[in-house]
mmCIF entry with sequence, helices, sheets and N, C-alpha, C, O atoms, coordinates in Angstrom:
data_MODEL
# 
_entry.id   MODEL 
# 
_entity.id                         1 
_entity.type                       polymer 
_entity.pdbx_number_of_molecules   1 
# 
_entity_poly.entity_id                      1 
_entity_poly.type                           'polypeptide(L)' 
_entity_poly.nstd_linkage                   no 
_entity_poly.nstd_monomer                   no 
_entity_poly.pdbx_seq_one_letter_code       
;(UNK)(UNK)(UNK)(UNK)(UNK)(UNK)(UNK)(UNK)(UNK)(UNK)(UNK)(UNK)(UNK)(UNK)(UNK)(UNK)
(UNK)(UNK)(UNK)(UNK)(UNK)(UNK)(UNK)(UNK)(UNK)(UNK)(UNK)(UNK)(UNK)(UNK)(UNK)(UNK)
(UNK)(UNK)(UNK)(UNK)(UNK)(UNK)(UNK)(UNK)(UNK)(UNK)(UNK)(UNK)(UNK)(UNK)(UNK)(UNK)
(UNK)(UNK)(UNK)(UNK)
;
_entity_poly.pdbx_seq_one_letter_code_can   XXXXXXXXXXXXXXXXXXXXXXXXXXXXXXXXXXXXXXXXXXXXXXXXXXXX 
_entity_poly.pdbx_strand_id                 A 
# 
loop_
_entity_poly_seq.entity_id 
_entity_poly_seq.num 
_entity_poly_seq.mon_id 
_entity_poly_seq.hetero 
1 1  UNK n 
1 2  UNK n 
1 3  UNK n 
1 4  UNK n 
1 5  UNK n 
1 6  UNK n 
1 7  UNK n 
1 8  UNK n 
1 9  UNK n 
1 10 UNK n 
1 11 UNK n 
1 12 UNK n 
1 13 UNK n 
1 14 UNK n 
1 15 UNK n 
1 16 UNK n 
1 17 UNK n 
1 18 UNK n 
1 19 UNK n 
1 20 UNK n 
1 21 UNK n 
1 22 UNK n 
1 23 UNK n 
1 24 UNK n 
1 25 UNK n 
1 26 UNK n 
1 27 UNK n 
1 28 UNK n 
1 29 UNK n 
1 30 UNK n 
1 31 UNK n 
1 32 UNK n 
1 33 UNK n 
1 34 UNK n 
1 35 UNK n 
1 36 UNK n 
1 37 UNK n 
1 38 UNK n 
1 39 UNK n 
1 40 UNK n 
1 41 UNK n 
1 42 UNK n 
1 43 UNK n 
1 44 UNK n 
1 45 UNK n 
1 46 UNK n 
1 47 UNK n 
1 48 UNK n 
1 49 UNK n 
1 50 UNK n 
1 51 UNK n 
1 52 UNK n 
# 
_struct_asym.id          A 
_struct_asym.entity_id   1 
# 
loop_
_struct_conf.conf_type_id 
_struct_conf.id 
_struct_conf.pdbx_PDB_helix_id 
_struct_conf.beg_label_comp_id 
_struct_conf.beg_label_asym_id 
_struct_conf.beg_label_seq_id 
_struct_conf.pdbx_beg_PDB_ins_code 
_struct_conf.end_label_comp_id 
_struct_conf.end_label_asym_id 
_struct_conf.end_label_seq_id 
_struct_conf.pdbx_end_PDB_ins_code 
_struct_conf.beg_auth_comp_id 
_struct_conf.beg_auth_asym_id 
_struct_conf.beg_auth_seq_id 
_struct_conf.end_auth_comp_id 
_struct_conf.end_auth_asym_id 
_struct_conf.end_auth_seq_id 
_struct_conf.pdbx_PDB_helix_class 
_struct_conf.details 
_struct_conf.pdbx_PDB_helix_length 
HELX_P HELX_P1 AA1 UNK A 14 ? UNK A 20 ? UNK A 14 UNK A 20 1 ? 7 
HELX_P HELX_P2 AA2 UNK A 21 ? UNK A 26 ? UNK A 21 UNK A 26 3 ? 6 
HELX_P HELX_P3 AA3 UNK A 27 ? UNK A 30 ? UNK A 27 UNK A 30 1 ? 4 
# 
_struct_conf_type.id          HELX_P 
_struct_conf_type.criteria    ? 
_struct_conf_type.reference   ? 
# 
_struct_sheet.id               AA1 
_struct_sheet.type             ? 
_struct_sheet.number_strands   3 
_struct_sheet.details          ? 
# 
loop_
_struct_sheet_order.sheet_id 
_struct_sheet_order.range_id_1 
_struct_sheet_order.range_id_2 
_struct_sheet_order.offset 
_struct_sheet_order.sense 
AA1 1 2 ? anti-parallel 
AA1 2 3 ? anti-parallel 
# 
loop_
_struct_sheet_range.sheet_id 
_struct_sheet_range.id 
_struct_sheet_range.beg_label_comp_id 
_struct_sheet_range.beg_label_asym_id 
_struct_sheet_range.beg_label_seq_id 
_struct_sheet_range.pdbx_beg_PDB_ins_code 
_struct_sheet_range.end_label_comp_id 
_struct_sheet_range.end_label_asym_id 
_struct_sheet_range.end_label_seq_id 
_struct_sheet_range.pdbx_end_PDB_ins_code 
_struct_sheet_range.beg_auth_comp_id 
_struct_sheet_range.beg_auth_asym_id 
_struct_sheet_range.beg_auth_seq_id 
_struct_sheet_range.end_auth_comp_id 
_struct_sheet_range.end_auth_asym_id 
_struct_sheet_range.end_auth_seq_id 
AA1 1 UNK A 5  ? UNK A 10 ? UNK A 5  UNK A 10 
AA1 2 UNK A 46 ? UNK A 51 ? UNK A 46 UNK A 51 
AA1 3 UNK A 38 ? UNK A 43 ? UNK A 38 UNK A 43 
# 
loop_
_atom_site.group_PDB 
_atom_site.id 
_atom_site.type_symbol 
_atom_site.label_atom_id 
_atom_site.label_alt_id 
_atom_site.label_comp_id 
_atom_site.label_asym_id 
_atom_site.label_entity_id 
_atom_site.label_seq_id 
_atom_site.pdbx_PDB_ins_code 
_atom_site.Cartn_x 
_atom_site.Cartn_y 
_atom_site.Cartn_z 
_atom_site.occupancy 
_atom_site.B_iso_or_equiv 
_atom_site.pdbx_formal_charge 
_atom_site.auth_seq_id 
_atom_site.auth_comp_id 
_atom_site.auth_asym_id 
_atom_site.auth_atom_id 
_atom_site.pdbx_PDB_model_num 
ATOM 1   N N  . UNK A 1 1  ? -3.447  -19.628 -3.456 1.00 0.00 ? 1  UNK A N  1 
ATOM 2   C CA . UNK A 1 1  ? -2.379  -19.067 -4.251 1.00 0.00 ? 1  UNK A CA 1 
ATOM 3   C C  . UNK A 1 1  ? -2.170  -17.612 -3.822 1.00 0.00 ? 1  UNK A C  1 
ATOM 4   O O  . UNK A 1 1  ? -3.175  -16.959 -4.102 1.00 0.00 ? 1  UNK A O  1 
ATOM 5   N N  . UNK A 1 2  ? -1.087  -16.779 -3.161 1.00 0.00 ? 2  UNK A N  1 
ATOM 6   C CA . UNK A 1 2  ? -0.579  -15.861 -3.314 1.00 0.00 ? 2  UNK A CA 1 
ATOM 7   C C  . UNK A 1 2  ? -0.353  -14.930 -4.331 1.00 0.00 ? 2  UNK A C  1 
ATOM 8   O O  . UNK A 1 2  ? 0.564   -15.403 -5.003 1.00 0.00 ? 2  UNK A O  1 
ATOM 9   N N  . UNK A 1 3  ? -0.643  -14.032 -4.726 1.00 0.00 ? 3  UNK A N  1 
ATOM 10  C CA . UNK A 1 3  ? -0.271  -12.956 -5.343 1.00 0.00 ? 3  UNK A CA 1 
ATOM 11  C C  . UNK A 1 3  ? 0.269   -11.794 -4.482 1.00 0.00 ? 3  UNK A C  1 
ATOM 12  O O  . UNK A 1 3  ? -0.027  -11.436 -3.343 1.00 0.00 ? 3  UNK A O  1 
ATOM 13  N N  . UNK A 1 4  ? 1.457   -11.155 -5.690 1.00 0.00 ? 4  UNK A N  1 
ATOM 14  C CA . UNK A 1 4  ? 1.863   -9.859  -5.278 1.00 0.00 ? 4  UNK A CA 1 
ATOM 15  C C  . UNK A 1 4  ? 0.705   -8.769  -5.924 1.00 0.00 ? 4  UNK A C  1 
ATOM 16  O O  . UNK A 1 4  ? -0.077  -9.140  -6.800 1.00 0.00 ? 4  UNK A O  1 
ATOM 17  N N  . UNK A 1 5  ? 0.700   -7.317  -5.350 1.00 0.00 ? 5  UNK A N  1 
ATOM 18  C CA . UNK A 1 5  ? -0.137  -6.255  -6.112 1.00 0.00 ? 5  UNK A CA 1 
ATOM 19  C C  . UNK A 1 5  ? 0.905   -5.113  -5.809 1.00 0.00 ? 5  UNK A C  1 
ATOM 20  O O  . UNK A 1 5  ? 1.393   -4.963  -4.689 1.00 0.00 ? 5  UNK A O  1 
ATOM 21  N N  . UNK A 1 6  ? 1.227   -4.268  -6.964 1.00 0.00 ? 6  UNK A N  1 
ATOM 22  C CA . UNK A 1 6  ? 2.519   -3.356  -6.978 1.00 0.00 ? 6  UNK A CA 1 
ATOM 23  C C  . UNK A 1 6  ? 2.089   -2.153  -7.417 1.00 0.00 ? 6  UNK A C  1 
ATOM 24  O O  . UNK A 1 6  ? 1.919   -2.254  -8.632 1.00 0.00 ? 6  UNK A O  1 
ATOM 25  N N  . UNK A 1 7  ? 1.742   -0.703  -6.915 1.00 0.00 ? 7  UNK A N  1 
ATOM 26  C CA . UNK A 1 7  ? 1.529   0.163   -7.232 1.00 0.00 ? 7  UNK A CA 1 
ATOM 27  C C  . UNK A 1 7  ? 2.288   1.548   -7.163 1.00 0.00 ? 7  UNK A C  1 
ATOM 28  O O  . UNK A 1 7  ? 2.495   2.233   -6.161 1.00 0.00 ? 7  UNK A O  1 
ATOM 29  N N  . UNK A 1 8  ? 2.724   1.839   -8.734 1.00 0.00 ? 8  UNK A N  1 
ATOM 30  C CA . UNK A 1 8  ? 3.444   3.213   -7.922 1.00 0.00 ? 8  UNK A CA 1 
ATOM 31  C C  . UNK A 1 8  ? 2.815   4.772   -8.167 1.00 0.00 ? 8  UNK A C  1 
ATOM 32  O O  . UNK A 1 8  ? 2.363   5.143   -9.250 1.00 0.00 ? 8  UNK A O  1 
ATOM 33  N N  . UNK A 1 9  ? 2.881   5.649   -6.886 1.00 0.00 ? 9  UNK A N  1 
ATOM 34  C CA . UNK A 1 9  ? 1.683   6.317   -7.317 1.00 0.00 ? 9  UNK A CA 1 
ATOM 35  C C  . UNK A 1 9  ? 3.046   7.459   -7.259 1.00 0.00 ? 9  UNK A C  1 
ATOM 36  O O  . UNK A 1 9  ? 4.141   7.355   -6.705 1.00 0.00 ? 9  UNK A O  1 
ATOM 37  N N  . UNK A 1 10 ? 2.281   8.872   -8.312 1.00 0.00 ? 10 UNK A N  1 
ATOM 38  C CA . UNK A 1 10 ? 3.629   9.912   -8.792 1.00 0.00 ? 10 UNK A CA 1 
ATOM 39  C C  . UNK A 1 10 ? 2.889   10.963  -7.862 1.00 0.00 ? 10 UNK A C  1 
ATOM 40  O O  . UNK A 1 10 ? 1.675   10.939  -7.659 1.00 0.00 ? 10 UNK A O  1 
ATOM 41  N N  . UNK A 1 11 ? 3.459   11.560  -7.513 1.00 0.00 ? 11 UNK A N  1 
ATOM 42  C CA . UNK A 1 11 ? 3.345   13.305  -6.594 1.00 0.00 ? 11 UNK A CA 1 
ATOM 43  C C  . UNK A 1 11 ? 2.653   12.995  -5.055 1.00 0.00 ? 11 UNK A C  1 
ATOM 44  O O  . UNK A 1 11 ? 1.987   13.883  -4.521 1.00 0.00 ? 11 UNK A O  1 
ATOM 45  N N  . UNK A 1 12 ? 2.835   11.824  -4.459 1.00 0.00 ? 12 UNK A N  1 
ATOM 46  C CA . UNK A 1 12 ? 2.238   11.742  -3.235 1.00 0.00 ? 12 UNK A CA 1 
ATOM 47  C C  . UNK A 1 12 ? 3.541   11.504  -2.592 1.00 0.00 ? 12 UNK A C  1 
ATOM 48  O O  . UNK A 1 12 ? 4.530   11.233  -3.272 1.00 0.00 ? 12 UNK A O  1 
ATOM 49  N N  . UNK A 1 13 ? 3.586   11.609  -1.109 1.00 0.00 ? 13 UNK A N  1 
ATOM 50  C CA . UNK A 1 13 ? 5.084   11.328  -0.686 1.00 0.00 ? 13 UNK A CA 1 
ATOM 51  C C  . UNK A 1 13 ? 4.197   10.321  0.501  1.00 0.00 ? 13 UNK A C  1 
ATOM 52  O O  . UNK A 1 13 ? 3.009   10.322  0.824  1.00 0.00 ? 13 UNK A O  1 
ATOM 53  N N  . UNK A 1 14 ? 5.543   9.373   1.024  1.00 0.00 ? 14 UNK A N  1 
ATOM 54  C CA . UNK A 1 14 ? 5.416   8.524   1.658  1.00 0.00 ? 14 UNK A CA 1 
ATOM 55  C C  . UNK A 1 14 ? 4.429   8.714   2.755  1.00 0.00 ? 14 UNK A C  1 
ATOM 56  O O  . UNK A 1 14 ? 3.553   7.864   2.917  1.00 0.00 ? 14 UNK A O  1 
ATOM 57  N N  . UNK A 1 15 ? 4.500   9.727   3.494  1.00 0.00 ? 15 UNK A N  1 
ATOM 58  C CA . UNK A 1 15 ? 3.687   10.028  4.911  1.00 0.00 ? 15 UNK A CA 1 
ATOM 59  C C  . UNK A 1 15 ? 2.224   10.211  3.923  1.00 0.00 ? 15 UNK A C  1 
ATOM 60  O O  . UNK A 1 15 ? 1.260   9.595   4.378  1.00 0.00 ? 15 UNK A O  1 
ATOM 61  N N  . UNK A 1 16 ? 1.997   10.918  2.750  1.00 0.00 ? 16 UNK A N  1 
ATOM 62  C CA . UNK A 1 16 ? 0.609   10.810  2.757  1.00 0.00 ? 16 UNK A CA 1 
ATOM 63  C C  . UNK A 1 16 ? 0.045   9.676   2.217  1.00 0.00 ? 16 UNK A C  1 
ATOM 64  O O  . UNK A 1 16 ? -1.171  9.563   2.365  1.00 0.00 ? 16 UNK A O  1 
ATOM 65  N N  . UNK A 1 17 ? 0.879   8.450   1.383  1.00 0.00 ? 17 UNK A N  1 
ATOM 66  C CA . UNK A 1 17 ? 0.556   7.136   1.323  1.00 0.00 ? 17 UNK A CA 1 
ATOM 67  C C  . UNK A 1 17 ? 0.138   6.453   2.881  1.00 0.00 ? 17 UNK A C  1 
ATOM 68  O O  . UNK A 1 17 ? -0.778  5.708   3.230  1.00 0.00 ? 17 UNK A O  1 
ATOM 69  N N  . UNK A 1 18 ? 0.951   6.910   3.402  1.00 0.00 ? 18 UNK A N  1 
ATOM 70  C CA . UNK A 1 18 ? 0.842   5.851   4.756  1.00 0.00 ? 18 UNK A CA 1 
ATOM 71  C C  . UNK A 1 18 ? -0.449  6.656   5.999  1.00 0.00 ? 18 UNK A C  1 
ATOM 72  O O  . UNK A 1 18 ? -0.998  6.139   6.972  1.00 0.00 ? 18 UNK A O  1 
ATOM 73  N N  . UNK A 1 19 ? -0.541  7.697   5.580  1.00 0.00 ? 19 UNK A N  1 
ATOM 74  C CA . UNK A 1 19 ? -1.582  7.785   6.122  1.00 0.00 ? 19 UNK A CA 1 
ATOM 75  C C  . UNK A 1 19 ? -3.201  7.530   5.369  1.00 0.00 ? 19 UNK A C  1 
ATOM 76  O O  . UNK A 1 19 ? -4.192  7.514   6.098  1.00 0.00 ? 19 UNK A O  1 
ATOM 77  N N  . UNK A 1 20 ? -3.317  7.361   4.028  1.00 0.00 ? 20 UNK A N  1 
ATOM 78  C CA . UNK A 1 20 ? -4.549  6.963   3.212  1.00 0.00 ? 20 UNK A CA 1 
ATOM 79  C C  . UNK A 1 20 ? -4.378  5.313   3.869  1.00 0.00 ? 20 UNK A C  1 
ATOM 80  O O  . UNK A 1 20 ? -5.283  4.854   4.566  1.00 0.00 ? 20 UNK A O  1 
ATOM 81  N N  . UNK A 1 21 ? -3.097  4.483   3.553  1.00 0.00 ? 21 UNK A N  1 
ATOM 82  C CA . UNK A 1 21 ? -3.266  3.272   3.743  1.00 0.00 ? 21 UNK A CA 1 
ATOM 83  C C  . UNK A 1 21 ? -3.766  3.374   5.157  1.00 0.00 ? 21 UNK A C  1 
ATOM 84  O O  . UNK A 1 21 ? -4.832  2.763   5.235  1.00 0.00 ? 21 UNK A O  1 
ATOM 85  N N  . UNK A 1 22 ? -3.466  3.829   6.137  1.00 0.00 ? 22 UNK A N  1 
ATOM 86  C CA . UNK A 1 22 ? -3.636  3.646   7.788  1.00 0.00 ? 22 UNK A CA 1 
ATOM 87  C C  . UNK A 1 22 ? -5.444  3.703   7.977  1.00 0.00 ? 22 UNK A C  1 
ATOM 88  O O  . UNK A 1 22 ? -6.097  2.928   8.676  1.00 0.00 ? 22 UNK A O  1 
ATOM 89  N N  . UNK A 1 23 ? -5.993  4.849   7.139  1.00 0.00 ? 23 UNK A N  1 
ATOM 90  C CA . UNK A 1 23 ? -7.109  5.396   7.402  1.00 0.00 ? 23 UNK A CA 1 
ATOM 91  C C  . UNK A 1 23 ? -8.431  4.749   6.364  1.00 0.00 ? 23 UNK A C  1 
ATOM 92  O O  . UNK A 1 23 ? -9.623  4.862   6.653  1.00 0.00 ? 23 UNK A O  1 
ATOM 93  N N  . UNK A 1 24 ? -8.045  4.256   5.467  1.00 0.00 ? 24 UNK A N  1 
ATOM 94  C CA . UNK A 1 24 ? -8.844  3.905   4.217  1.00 0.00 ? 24 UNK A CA 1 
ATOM 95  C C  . UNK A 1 24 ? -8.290  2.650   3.795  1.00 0.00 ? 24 UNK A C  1 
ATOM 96  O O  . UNK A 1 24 ? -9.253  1.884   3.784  1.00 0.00 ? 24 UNK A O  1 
ATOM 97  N N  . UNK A 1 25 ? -7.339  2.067   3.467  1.00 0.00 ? 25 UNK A N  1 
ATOM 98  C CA . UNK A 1 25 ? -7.048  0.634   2.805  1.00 0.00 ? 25 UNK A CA 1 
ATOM 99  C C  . UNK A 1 25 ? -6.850  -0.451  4.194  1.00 0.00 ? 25 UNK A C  1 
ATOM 100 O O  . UNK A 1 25 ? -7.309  -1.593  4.167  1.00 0.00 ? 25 UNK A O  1 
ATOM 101 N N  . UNK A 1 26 ? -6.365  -0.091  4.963  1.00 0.00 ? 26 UNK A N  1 
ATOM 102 C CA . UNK A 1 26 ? -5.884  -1.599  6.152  1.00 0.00 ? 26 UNK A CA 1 
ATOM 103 C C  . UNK A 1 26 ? -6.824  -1.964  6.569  1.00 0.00 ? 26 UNK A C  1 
ATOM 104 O O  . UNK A 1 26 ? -7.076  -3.168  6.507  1.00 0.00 ? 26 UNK A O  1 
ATOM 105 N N  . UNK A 1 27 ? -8.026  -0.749  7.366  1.00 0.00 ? 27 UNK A N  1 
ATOM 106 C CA . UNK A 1 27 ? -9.340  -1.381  8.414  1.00 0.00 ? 27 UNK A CA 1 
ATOM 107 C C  . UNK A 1 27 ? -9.940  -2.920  7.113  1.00 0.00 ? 27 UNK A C  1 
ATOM 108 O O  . UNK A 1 27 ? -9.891  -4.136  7.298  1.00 0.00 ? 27 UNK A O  1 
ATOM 109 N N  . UNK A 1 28 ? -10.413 -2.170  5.968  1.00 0.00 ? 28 UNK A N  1 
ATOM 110 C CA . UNK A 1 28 ? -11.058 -2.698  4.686  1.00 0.00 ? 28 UNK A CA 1 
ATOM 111 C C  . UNK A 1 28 ? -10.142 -4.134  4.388  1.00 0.00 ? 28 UNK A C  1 
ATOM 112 O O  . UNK A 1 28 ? -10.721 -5.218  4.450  1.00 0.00 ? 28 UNK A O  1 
ATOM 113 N N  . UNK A 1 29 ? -8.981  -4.078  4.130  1.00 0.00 ? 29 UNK A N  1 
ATOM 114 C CA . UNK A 1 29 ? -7.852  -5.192  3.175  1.00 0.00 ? 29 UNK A CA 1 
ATOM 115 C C  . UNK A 1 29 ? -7.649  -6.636  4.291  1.00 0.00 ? 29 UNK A C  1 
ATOM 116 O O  . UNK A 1 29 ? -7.869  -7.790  3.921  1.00 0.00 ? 29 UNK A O  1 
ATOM 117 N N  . UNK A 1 30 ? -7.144  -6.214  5.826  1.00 0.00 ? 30 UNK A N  1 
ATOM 118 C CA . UNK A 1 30 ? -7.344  -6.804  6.584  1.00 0.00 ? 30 UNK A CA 1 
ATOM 119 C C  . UNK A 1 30 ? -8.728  -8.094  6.631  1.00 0.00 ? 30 UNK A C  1 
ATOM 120 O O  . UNK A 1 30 ? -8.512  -9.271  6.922  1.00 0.00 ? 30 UNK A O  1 
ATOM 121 N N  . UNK A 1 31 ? -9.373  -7.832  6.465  1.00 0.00 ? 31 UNK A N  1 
ATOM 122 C CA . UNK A 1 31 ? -11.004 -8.467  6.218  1.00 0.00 ? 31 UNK A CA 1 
ATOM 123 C C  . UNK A 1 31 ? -10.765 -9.616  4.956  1.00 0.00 ? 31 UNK A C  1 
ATOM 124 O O  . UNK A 1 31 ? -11.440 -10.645 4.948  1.00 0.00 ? 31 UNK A O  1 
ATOM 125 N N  . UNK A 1 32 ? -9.982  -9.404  4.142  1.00 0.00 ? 32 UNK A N  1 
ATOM 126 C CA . UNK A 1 32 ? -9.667  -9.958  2.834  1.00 0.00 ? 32 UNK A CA 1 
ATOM 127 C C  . UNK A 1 32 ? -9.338  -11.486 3.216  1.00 0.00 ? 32 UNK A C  1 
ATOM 128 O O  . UNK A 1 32 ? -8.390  -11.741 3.960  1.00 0.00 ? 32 UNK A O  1 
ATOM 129 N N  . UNK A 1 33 ? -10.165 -12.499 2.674  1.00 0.00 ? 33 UNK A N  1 
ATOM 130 C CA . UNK A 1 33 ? -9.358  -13.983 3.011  1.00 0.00 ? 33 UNK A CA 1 
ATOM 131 C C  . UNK A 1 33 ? -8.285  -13.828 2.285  1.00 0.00 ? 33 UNK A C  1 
ATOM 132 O O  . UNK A 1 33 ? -8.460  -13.061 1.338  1.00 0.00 ? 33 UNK A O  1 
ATOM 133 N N  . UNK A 1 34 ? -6.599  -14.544 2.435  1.00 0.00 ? 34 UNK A N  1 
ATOM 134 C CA . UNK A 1 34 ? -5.539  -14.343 2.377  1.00 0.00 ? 34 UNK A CA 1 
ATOM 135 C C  . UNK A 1 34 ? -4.580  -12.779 2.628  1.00 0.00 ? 34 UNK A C  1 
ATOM 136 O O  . UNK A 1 34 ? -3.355  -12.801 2.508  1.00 0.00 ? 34 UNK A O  1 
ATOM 137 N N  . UNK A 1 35 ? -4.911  -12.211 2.783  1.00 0.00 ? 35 UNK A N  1 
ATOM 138 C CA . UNK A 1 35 ? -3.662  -11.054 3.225  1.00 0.00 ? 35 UNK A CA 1 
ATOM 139 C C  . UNK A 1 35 ? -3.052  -11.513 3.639  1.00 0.00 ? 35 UNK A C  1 
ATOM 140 O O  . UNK A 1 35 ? -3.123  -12.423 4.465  1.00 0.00 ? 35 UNK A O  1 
ATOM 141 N N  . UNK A 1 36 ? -1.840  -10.755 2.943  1.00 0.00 ? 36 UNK A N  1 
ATOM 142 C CA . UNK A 1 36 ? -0.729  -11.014 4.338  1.00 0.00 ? 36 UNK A CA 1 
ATOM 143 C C  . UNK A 1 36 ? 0.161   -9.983  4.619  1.00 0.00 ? 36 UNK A C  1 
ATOM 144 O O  . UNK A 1 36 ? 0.716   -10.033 5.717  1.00 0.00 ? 36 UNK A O  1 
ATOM 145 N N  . UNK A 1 37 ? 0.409   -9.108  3.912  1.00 0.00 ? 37 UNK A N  1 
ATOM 146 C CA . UNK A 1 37 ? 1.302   -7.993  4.323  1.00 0.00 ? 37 UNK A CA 1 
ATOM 147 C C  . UNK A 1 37 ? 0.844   -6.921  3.256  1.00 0.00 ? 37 UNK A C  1 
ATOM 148 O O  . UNK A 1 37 ? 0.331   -7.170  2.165  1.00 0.00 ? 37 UNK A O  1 
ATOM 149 N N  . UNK A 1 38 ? 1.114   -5.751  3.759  1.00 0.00 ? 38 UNK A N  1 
ATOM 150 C CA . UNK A 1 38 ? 1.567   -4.253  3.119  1.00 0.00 ? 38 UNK A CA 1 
ATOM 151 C C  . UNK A 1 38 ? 2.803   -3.509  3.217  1.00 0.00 ? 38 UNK A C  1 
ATOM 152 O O  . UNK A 1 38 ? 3.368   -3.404  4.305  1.00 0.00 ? 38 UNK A O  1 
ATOM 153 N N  . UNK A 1 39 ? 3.186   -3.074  2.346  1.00 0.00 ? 39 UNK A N  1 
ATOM 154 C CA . UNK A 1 39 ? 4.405   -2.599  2.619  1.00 0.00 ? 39 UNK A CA 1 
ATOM 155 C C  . UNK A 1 39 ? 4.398   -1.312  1.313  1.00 0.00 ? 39 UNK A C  1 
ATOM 156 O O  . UNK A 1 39 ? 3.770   -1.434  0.261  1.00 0.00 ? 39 UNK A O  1 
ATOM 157 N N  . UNK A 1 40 ? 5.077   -0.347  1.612  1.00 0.00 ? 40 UNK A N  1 
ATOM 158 C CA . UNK A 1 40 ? 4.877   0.957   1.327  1.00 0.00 ? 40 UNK A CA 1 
ATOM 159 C C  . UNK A 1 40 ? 6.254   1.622   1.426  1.00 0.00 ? 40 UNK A C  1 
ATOM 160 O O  . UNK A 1 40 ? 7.063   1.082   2.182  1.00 0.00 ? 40 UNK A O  1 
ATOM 161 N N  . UNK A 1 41 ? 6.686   2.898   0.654  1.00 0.00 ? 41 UNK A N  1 
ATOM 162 C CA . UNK A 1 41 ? 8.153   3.709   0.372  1.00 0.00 ? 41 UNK A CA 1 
ATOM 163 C C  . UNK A 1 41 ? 8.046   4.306   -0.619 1.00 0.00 ? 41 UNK A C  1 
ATOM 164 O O  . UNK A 1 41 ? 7.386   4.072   -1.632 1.00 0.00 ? 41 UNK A O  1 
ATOM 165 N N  . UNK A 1 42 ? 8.934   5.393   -0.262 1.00 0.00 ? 42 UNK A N  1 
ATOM 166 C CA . UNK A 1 42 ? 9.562   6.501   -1.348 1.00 0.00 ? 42 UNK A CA 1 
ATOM 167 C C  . UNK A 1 42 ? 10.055  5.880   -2.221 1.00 0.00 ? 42 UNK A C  1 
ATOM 168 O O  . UNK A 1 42 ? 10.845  4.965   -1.990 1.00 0.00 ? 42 UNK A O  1 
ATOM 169 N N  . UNK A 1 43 ? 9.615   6.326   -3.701 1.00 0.00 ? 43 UNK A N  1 
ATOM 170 C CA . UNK A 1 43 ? 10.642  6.283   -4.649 1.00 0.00 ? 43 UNK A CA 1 
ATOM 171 C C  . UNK A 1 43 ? 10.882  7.579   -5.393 1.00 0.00 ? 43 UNK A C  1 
ATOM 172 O O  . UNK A 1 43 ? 10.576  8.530   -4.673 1.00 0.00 ? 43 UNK A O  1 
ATOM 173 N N  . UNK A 1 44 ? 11.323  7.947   -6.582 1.00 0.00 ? 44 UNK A N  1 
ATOM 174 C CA . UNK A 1 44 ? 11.730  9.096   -7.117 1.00 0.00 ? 44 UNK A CA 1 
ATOM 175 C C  . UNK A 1 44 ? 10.416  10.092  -7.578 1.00 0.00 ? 44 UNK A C  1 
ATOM 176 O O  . UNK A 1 44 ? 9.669   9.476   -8.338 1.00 0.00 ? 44 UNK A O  1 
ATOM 177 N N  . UNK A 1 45 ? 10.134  10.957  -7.403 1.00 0.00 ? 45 UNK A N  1 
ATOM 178 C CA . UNK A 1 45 ? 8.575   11.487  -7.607 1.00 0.00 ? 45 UNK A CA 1 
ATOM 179 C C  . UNK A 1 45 ? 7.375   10.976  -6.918 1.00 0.00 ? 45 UNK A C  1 
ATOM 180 O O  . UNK A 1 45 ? 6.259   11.466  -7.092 1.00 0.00 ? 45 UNK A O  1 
ATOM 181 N N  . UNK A 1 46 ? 7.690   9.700   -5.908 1.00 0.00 ? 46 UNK A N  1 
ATOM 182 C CA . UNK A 1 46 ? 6.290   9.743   -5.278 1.00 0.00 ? 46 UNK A CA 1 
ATOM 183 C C  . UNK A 1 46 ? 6.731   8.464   -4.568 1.00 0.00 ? 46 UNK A C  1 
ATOM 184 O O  . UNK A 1 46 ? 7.866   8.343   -4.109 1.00 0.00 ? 46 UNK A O  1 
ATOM 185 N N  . UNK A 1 47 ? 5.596   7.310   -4.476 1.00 0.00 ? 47 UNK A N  1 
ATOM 186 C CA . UNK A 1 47 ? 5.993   6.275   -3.848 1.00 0.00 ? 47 UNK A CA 1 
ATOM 187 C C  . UNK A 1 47 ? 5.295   4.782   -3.928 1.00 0.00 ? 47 UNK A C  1 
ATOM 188 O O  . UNK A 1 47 ? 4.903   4.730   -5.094 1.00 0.00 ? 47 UNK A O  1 
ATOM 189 N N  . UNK A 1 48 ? 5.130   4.205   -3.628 1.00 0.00 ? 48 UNK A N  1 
ATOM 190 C CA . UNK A 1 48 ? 5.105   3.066   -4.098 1.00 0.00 ? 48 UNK A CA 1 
ATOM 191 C C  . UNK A 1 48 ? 4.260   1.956   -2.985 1.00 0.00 ? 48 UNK A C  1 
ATOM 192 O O  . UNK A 1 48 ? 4.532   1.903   -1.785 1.00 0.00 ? 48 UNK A O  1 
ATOM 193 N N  . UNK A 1 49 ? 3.577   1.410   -3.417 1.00 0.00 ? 49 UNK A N  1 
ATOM 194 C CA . UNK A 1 49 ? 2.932   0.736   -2.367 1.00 0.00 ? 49 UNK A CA 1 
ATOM 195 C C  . UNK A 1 49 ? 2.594   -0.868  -2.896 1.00 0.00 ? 49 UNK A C  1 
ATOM 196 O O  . UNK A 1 49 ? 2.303   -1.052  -4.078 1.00 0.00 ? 49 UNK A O  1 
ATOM 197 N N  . UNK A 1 50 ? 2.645   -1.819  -2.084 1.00 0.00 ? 50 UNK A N  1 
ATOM 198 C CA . UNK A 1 50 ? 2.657   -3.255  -2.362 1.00 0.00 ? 50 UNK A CA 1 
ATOM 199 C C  . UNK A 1 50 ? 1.740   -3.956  -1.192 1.00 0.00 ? 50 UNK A C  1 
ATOM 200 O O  . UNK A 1 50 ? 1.726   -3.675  0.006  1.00 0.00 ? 50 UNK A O  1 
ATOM 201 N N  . UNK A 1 51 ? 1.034   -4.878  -1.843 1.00 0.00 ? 51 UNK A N  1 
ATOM 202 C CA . UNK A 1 51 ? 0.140   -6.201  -1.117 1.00 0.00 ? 51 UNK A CA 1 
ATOM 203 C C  . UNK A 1 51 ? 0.597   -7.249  -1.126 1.00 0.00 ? 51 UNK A C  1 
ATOM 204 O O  . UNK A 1 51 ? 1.573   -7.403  -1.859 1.00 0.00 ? 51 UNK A O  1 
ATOM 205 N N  . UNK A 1 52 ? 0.217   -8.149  -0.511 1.00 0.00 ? 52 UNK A N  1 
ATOM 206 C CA . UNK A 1 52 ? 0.461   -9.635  -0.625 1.00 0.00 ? 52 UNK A CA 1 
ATOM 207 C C  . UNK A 1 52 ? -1.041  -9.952  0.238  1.00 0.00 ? 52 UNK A C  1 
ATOM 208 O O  . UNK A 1 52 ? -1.393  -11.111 0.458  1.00 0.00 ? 52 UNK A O  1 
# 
């Protein structure tokens, strides 16, 4: 079974999401039986980050 995971985080901007995810969440999440994607963006005050 698939699940989504939806997080929105306030006062971080996209480049420093995507560099925590690059450096700290992918090596680790990758390893996970079922992953399947990440996906990450700006929203208004900060940004937003999603699993599958």
């Amino acid at each position: 079974m698939a699940i989504e995971m939806r997080t929105e985080v306030q006062g971080m901007t996209a480049e420093q999401i995507q560099d925590f995810v690059a450096q700290v969440v992918m090596p680790k999440i990758k390893t996970f039986p079922g992953f399947i994607a990440h996906a990450s963006g700006a929203t208004e005050g900060g940004c937003y980050v999603t699993e599958f």
